[in-house]
N, C-alpha and C positions, 0 to 999 in steps of 0.2 A: 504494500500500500504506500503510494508516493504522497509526501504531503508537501503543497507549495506555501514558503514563505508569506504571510499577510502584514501589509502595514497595516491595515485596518480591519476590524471585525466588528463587525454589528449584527444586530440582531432580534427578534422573539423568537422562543421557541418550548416547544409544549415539551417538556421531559418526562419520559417512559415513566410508570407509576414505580414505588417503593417497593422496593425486594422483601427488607426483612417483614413489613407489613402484609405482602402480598402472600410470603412465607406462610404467616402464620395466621391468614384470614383461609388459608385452605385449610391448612392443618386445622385449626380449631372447627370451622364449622363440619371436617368429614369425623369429627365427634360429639357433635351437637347433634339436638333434636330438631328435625324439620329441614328447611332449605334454602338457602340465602344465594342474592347475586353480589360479585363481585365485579366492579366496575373500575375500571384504567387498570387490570392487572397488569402487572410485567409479566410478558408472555416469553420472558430470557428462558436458557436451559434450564438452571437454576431451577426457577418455581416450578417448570414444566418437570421438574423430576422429584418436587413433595409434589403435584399431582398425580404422577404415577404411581407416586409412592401410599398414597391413601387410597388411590383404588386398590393398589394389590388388599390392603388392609380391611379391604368391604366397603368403604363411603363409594357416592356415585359422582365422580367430578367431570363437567362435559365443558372443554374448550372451546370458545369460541371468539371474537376479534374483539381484542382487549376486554372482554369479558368471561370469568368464570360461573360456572353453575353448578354448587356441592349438594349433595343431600347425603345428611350425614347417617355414621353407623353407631349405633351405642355398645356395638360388640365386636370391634376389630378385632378379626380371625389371625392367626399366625399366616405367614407369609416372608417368602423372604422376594427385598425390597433391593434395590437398583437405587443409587443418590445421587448418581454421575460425577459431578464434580462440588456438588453441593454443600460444605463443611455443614452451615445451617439445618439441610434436610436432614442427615444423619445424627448431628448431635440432640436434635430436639426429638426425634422418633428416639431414640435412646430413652429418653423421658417417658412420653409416650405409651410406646412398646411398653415401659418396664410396671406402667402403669395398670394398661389394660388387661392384663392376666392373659395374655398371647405369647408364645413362642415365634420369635421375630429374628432374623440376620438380614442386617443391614451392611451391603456392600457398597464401593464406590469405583472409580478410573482409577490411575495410578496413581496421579496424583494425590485428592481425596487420601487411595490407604497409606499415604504416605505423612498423613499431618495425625496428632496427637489425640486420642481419644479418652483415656485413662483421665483427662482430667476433667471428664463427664463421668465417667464410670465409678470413681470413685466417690466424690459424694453422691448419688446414686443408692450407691450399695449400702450409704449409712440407712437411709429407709428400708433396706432389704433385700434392695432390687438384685436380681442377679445374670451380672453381667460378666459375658468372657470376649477379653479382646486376644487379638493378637500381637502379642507381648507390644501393647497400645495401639495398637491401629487395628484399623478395619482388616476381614469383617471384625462387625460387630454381632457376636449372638448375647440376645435376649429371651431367658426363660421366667416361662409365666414363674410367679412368686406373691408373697403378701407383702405389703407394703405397711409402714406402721410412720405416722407423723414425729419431727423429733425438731430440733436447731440444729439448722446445718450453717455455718461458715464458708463461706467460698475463699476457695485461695486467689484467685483473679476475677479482675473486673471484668466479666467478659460476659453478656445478654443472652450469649448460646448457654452457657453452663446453667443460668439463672433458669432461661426458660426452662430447660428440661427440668428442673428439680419444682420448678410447680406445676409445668405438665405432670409430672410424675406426681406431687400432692393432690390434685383434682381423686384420686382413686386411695389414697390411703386413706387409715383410719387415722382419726384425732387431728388434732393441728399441727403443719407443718411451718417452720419458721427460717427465713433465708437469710442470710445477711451477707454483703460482700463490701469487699473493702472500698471500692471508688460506685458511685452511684453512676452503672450501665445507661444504655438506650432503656427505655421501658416500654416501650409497643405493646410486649406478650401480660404486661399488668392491666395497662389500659384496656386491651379486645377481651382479655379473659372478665374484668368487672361487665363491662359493657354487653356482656352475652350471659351474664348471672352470674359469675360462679363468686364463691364464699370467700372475697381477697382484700386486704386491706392494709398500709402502710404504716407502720408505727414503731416509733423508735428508733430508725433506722433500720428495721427489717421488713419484710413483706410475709405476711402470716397470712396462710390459705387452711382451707380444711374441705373435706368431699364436697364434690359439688357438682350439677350436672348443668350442662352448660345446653344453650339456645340458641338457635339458628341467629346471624344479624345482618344479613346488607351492609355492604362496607363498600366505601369511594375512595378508592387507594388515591393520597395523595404524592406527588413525584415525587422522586427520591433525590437529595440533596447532593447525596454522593456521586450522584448523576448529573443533576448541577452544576455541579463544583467543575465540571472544565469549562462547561462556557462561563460560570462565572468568571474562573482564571480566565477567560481569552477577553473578556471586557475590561477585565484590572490593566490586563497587560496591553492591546490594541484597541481597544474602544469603546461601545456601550453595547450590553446585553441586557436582556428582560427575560430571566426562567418564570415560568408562568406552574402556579398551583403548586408549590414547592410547600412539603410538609417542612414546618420550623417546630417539631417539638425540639423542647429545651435540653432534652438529651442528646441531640444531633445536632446541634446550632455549633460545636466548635470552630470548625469553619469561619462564623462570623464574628467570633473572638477574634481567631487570626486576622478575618481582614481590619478590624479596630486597630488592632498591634503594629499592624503594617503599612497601616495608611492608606489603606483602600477604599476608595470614596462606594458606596453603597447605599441604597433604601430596599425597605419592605413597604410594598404597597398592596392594597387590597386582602389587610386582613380580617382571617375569618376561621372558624372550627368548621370540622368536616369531620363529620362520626368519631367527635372526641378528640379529635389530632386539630392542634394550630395550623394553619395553611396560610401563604401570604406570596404573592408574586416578587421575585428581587432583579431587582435593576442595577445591575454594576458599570460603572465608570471605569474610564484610563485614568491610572493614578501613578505617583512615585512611590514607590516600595522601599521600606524598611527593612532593616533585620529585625529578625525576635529570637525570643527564645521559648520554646514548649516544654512542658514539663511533664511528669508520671501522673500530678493532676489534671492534666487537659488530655489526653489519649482515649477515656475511653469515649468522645462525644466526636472524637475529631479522626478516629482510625482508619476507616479505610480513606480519607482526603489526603491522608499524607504524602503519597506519592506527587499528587498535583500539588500540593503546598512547597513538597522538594523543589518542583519546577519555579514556583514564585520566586522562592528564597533563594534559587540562582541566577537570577533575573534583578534580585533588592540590595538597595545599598549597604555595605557593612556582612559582619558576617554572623549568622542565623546557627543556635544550635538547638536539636532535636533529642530528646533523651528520654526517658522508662519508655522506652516503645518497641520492649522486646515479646511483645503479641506480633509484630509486622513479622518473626521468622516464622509463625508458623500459621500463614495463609496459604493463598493458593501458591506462592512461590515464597522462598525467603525475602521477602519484601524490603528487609534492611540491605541487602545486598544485592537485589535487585532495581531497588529504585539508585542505589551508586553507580551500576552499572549505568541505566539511562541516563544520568545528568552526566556521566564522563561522557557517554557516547556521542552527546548534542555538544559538545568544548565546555560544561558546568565543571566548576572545580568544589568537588565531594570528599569529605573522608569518615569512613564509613566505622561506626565503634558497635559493643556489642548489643547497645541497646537504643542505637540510632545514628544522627550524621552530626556531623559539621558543614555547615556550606558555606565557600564565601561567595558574596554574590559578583558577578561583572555584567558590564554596561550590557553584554551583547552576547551569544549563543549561537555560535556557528553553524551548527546543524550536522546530520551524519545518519548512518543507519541505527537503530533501537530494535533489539532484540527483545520481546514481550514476555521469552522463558515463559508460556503458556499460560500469562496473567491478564486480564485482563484492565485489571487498575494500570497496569505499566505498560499496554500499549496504548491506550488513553491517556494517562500522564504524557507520554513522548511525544501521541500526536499535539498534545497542548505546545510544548519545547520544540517541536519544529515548526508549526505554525506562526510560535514566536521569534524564529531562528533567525539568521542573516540567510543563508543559504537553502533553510526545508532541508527533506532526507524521505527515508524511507522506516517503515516498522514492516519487521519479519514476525509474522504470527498473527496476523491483525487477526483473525477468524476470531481468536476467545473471545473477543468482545461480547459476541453473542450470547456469555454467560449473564449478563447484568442490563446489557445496552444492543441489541439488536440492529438500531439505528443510529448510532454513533456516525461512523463515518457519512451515511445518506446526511444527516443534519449538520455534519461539520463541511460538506461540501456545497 
């Protein structure tokens, strides 16, 4: 995929709906009573593989153009399930699975059994659940088991591990109790109140207990992390307008960074949408700062980091990035990955074990960007060669299709 040089970029443009929303409006309603539509799904690999994955399970989910249609199962049968490349489908059916008293293995690509499972599996098994990985990775087998409510602690901030331990609370006895160290996205808190079940925030933990959940109609609004290039190509070449952009405050990091950096921005037209903030944002061409990110700003701002590398080599002064050792274990080593893309475009990176240094210069030569089968990193690159002096090319462009099927149509 050849990307040419732009001095200028302008724009509206309607951004594909929310992944992890979209995620988990399937998942929840193919275990809900009754039958709900989903509207602006992302129709990426991604979701279309927890679709697949709840039918093998018994719900009925029928695709159609950016709209789903589930009708759920209140007794998901054993099954073993296909994730593709999906970290989310598998770790949350983990949950799930371990909940509904089914005998469940969950597979994925290569990739997928190559990222870390064990730190779902194990708090997991504090309720009882029983789970056998391969020695941490996929598959994953789940055998039916009782589940018993208890305080779990999470050792990382991370929305997957959260979700599955109250997917998996929805089926135990007594009250379950979560706590993690940095307060996650929370999507899977908000849809699970919103469709009934028994959840409530306090104290810093979120305590659920049995609960049978109800069909809801949900209006996926766009996904920020989808956003986040064209918002980058407005900061850096001109004006952009992402339209119906979910701003829950657990994904707003992003527009931390652009305060930090001096990125001229507004939210216009705001408004809730089945519970979730929604507001259209408008970004300017601005001069760009360094910053510095910290172990408190990651879990709101994760997957954007890659396109924030491309900022912060493009901003004056020099930008450092740190507790952001969850980026090694995405869909690629993302720490080492997003080094590679800002050396490849002339960015000067150095790469540590829990994030970058960047300093920034005037200007970005451009070159070939190798995606290593990510899709955040040949989106990032296309941003850094579009910003380039010379463009380049990205090898791998196809992942896209896991998150952004139209990416490139809308950036050309």
């Amino acid at each position: 995929m050849k990307i040419r040089p732009r001095c200028s970029f302008e724009g509206s443009f309607a951004i594909p709906g929310d992944k992890s929303i979209t995620h988990r409006a399937i998942m929840f309603n193919g275990i809900a009573e009754g039958e709900a539509r989903i509207t602006n799904a992302l129709l990426g690999e991604d979701c279309l593989s927890t679709a697949a994955c709840m039918r093998a399970l018994g719900a009925d989910v029928t695709v159609g153009e950016g709209e789903i249609c589930v009708r759920g199962t209140s007794r998901p049968h054993g099954a073993d399930c296909y994730c593709g490349n999906s970290g989310t489908t598998m770790r949350l059916l983990m949950g799930l699975a371990a909940g509904c008293g089914a005998d469940v293995t969950l597979r994925g690509d290569e990739s997928l059994s190559g990222r870390p499972m064990e730190r779902v599996a194990q708090p997991l098994r504090r309720l009882g659940a029983k789970i056998e990985t391969c020695e941490g990775h996929a598959p994953v087998r789940v055998t039916a088991s009782r589940l018993i409510g208890c305080e779990v602690d999470t050792k990382v901030a991370s929305a997957q591990v959260k979700s599955a331990l109250l997917l998996a609370a929805l089926f135990a006895e007594g009250e379950t109790a979560v706590r993690e160290p940095l307060l996650s996205r929370d999507h899977t808190e908000r849809m699970l109140a919103a469709m009934g079940a028994d959840i409530r925030r306090e104290d810093g933990a979120i305590y659920v207990r049995h609960s049978t959940l109800h069909a809801a109609d949900i209006a996926v609004p766009a996904d920020i992390s989808s956003a986040a290039y064209f918002m980058a190509l407005g900061a850096l070449r001109g004006e952009t307008l992402c339209l119906g952009v979910g701003v829950n405050p657990t994904r707003t990091g992003i527009l931390r960074v652009f305060d930090r950096m001096g990125v001229r921005y507004r939210l216009e037209n705001e408004r809730q949408v089945c519970g979730e903030p929604v507001a259209d944002i408008r970004t300017f061409r601005s001069p760009l700062r360094a910053l510095t990110v910290g172990r408190e700003d990651i879990p709101s701002l994760i997957d954007e980091l890659p396109v924030i590398a491309v900022l912060c080599a493009l901003a004056e002064g020099e930008s450092v990035i740190a507790g952001a050792e969850e980026l090694r274990v995405k869909e690629s080593d993302r720490i080492r990955t997003t080094a590679e893309m800002i050396r490849a475009v002339g960015g000067e990176i150095e790469e540590r074990p829990d994030g970058f240094v960047i300093r920034g210069k005037r200007s970005l030569a451009g070159g070939t960007v190798r995606s290593c089968g990510d899709h955040r990193i040949a989106m990032s690159g296309a941003v850094a060669l579009a910003a380039s002096t010379n463009g380049g090319q990205i090898e791998g462009e196809e992942c896209v299709a896991i998150s952004f099927p139209q990416f490139f149509s809308m950036l050309n």
